[in-house]
N, C-alpha and C positions, 0 to 999 in steps of 0.2 A: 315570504318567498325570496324576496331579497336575500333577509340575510342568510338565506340556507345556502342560494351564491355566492355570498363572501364565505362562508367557512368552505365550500369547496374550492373554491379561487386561493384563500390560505395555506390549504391543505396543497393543490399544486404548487404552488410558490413553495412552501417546504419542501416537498417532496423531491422538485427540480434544484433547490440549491443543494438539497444534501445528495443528490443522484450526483452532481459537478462535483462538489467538494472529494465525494469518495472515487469519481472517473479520474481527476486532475491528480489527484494523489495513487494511484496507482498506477497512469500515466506513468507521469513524474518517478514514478523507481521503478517503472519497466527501461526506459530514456536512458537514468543513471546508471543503471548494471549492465545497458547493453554495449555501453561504450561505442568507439569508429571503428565502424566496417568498411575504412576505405581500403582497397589496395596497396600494401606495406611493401616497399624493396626489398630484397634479402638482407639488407644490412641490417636495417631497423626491425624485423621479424626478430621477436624472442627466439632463443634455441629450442624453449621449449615447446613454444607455439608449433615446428616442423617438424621435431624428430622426438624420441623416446628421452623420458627423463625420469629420477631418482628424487622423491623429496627428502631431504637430508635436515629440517629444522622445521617444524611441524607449525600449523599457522599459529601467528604469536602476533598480540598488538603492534602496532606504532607505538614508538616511543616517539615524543614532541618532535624530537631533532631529524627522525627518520620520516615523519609526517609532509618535515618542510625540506625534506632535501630526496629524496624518492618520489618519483609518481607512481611506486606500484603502490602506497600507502593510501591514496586519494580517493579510489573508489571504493572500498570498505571501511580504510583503519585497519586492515590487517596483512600481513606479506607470510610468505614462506621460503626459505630458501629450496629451488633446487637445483639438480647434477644434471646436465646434460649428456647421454651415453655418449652421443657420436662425437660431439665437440670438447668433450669433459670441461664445458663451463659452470659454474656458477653461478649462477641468478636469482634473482629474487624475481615472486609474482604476487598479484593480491587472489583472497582467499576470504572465503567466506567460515565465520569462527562457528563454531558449533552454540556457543553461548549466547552469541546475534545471533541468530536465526531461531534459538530457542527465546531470545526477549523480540524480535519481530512476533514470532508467532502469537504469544501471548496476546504482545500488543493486538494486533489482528482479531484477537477472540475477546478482548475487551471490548473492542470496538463496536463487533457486532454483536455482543451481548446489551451493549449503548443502545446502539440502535434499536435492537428488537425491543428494547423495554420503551423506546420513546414510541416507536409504530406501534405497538401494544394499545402505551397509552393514548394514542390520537384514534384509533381505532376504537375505543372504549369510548372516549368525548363525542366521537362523531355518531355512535351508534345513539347514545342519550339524546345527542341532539335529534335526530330523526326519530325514536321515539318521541318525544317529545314533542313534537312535530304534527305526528301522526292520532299522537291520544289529544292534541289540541283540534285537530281537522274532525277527530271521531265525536268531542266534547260537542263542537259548531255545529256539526250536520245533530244529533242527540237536541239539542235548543231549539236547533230549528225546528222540530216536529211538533 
C-alpha cells in the first residue's frame, strides 16, 4: 500500500513540475510579445502606432548591427519598414516572420506530441502497476480460502 503512494506522490510531483515548466514558458512569451503598455507622449508614439501607414520593405531579419543599434529589432529579430500617410515618415517596427511562427509552431507540436508520448507512457506503468496490484490482492484472498 505504501508503495502504491509513492508512485502516485511521483506521478504528482511530475505532473506539477511539468504543469510549471510549460505555465512558465508560456508565460514568459505571453510577457515578451506584449511589451509596455504604459502611457507614451506624442513624441515617443510611433507614427504608425496613431495614424494609417504603408509597409514599404516587407519583414526581413536583423542583421547583427541593426540587432545592437535599433530596439524595434529586440523583440522578435525582425523590423519592417513603413510610410506614414499623414506625417510621410519612415520608420521601422518589429514584425513577426512568417518562417518564426511556422518553426514556433512546429516547435509547439513537438512538444506536445513529447509530451503525449511521455503521459501515454506513465499512464501505461501506472495502469501495470494497479493491475498488478489487484491480481496480487485477488491471488491473497484465492490462499486465503
Amino acid at each position: 500500500m505504501e508503495s502504491d503512494c509513492r508512485i502516485c506522490a511521483r506521478a504528482l510531483v511530475i505532473y506539477t513540475l511539468l504543469f510549471g515548466w510549460m505555465s512558465i514558458r508560456v508565460l514568459g512569451a505571453a510577457v515578451s510579445t506584449k511589451g509596455n503598455s504604459s502611457v507614451m507622449d506624442a513624441e515617443t508614439t510611433a507614427c504608425w502606432q496613431v495614424e494609417e501607414f504603408v509597409v514599404s520593405t516587407e519583414c526581413t531579419q536583423c542583421s547583427d548591427f541593426q540587432a545592437k543599434t535599433r530596439s524595434e529589432c529586440s523583440p522578435t529579430g525582425y523590423v519592417e519598414m513603413v510610410i506614414c500617410t499623414k506625417s510621410n515618415k519612415d520608420e521601422y517596427r518589429s514584425c513577426r516572420s512568417a518562417m518564426m511562427e511556422e518553426r514556433l509552431f512546429w516547435r509547439f507540436e513537438g512538444s506536445m506530441l513529447g509530451l503525449t508520448v511521455l503521459f501515454a507512457l506513465l499512464v501505461v506503468s501506472r495502469q501495470r502497476a494497479l493491475d498488478r496490484l489487484a491480481s496480487e490482492k485477488v491471488r491473497k484472498q484465492i490462499e486465503s480460502i
